[in-house]
C-alpha positions in Angstrom: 81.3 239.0 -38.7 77.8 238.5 -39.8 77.8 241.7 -41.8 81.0 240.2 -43.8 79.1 237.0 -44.1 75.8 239.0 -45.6 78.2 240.5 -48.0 80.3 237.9 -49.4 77.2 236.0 -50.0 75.1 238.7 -52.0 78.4 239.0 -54.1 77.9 235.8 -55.0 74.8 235.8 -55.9 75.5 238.6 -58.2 78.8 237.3 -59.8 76.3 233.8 -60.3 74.0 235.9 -61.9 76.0 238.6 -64.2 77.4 234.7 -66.1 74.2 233.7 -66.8 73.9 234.1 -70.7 70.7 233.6 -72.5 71.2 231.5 -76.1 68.7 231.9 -78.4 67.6 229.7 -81.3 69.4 230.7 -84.5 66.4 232.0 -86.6 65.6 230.7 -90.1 64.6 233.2 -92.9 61.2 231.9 -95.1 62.2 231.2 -98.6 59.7 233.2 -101.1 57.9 231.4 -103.3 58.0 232.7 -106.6 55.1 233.9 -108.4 55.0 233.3 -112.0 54.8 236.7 -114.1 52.2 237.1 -116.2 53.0 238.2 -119.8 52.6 241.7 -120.1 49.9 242.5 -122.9 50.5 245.5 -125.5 48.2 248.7 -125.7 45.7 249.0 -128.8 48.7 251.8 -130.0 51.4 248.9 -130.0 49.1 246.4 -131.6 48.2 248.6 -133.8 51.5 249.5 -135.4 52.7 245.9 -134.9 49.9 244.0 -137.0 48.7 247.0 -139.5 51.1 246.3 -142.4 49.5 242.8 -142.5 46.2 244.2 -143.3 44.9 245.0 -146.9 41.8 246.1 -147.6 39.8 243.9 -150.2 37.5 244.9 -152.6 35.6 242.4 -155.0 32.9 243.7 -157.7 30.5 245.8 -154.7 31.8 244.0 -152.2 34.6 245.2 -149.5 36.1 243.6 -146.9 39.5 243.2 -145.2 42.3 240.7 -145.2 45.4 239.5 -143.6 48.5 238.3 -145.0 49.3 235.1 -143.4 52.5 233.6 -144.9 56.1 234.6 -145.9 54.9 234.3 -149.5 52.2 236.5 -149.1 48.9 234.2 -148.8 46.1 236.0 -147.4 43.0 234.9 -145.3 39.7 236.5 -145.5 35.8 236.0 -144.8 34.9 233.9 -148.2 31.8 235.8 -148.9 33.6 238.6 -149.1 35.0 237.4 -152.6 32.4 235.0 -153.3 31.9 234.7 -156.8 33.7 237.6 -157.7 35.1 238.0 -161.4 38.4 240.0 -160.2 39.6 240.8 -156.8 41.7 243.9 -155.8 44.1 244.1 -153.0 45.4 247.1 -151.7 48.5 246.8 -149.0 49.3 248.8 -145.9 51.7 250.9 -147.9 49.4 251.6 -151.0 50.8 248.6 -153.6 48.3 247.5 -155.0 47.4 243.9 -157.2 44.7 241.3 -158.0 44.6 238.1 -156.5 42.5 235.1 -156.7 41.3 232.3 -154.8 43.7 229.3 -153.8 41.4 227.6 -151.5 37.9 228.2 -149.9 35.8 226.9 -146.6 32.7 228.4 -147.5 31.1 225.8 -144.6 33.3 228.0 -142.4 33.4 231.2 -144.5 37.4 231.5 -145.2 39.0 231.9 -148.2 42.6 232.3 -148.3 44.0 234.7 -151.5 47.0 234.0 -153.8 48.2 237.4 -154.7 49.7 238.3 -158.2 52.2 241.2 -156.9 53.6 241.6 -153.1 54.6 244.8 -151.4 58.3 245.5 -150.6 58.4 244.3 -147.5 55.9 241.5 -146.9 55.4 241.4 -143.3 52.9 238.3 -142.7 50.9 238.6 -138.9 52.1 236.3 -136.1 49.5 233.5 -135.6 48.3 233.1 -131.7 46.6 230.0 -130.5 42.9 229.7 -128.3 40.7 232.3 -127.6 40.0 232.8 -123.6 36.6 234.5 -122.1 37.0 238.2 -120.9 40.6 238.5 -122.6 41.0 241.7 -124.4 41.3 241.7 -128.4 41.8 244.0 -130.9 39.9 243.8 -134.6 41.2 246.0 -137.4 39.5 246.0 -140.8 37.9 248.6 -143.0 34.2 249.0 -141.4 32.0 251.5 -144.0 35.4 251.7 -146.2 37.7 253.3 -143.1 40.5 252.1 -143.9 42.5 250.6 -141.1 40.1 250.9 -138.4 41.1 249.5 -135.3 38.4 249.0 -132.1 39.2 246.8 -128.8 37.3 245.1 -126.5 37.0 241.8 -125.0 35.8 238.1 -125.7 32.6 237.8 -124.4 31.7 233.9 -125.3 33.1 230.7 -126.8 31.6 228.5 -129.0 28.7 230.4 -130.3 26.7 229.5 -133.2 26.0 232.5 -136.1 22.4 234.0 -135.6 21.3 232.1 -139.0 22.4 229.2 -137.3 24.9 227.7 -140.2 28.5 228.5 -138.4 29.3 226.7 -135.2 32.7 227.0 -132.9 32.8 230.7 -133.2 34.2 233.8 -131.1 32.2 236.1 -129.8 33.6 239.5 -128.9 32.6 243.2 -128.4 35.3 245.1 -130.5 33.0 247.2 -132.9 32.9 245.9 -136.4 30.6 246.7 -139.4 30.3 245.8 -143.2 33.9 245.9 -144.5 35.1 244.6 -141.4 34.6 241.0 -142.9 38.2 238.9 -143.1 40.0 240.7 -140.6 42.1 239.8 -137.8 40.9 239.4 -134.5 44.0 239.8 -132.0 44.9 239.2 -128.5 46.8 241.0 -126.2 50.3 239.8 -128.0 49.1 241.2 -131.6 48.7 237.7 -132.3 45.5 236.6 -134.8 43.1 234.5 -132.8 40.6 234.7 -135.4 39.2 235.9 -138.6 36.1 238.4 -138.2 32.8 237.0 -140.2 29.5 238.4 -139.1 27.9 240.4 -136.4 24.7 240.0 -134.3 22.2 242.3 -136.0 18.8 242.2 -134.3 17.7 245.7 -136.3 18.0 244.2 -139.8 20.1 247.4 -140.9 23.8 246.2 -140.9 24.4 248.2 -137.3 26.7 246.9 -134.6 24.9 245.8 -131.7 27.8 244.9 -129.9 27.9 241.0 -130.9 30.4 240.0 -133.7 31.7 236.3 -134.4 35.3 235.4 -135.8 36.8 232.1 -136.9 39.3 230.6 -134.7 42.5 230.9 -136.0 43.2 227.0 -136.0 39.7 226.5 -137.8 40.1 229.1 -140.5 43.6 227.4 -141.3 42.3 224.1 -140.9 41.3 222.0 -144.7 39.2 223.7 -147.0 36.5 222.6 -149.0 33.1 223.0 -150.7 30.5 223.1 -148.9 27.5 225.9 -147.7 28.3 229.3 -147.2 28.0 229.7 -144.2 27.8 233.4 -141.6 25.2 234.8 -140.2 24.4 239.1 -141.2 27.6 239.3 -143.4 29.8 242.0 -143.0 
């Protein structure tokens, strides 16, 4: 009898135990936060091919220098001592048309002319205008250094607000892309291919027109801001 009892009771305990069923807490899955994608810059190459037919090359009595068209009717900014006093100025476009052109209006307190040209190419292709400049971005400066034609050079912007090395431009870029004489009036771009600025005049410690590695542009905003007389202004022209 004891033995049945000792039986029926650990079945029991087992049936008990076999209906025991754990619940667990439903789980909740985290919600990702999304991270803002930054905009994906273009390669020198892209830039390059992107911004090039906006380019001319300038060339006023002996002095050269580069522009870029600016405007669906074909206005072009350059560095103002590039076509300071000049008695006839020759533009030559990205596919080889060539004209004169004269100046419409001049900043020589910030050295920037902009050109009214008599004849357009074909197919006027003006560059895309960016906005500020930011420290250690990459930019890209093509121009016509030593008469190269269509020269392009990258590197980044290595200072804000710099004052020329004579002392009479203020508020400029400073950047490492290699530019040399002819460079003048040329577009300084950012990682978009858009202008940030308009080359001027390079540090030039040796006295001999070399790049050192320091070169100044306009701001963009500046070099389209009112235009006036006043000083010419740069620092070692280019």
């Amino acid at each position: 009898m004891l033995v049945v009892v000792a039986v029926l009771a650990y079945w029991l305990g087992s049936a008990r135990g076999t209906d025991t069923t754990a619940v667990s807490a439903p789980s909740t899955s985290p919600t990702p936060t999304p991270t803002p994608s930054a905009a994906i810059g273009l390669d020198a190459t892209e830039i390059y091919q992107r911004v090039s037919p906006s380019v001319v090359v300038i060339r006023a009595g002996d002095s050269l220098g580069t522009g870029v068209i600016a405007a669906e009717d074909g206005r072009i900014l350059t560095a103002h001592h590039v076509v300071r006093d000049a008695e006839e100025i020759n533009i030559t476009y990205a596919d080889g048309t060539r004209a004169t052109a004269t100046v419409a209006e001049a900043n020589p307190e910030r050295d920037i002319a902009t050109l009214r040209p008599s004849r357009l190419p074909e197919v006027v292709v003006p560059a895309t205008i960016g906005g500020n400049a930011q420290i250690g971005a990459p930019v890209v400066a093509i121009g016509n250094p030593l008469g190269l034609t269509h020269s392009v050079s990258t590197g980044v912007v290595s200072g804000l607000n710099r004052t020329s090395t004579d002392g009479r431009l203020t508020g400029l870029i400073q950047f490492d892309a290699s530019v040399n004489p002819g460079s003048s009036g040329g577009p300084l771009l950012d990682a978009q291919g858009l202008v940030i600025g308009i080359v001027v005049s390079i540090a030039d410690p040796g006295g001999d027109e070399a790049f050192a590695g320091i070169a100044f542009a306009v701001p963009i905003g500046e070099a389209l801001g009112g235009q006036g007389d006043g000083p010419s202004g740069g620092g070692p022209q280019i």
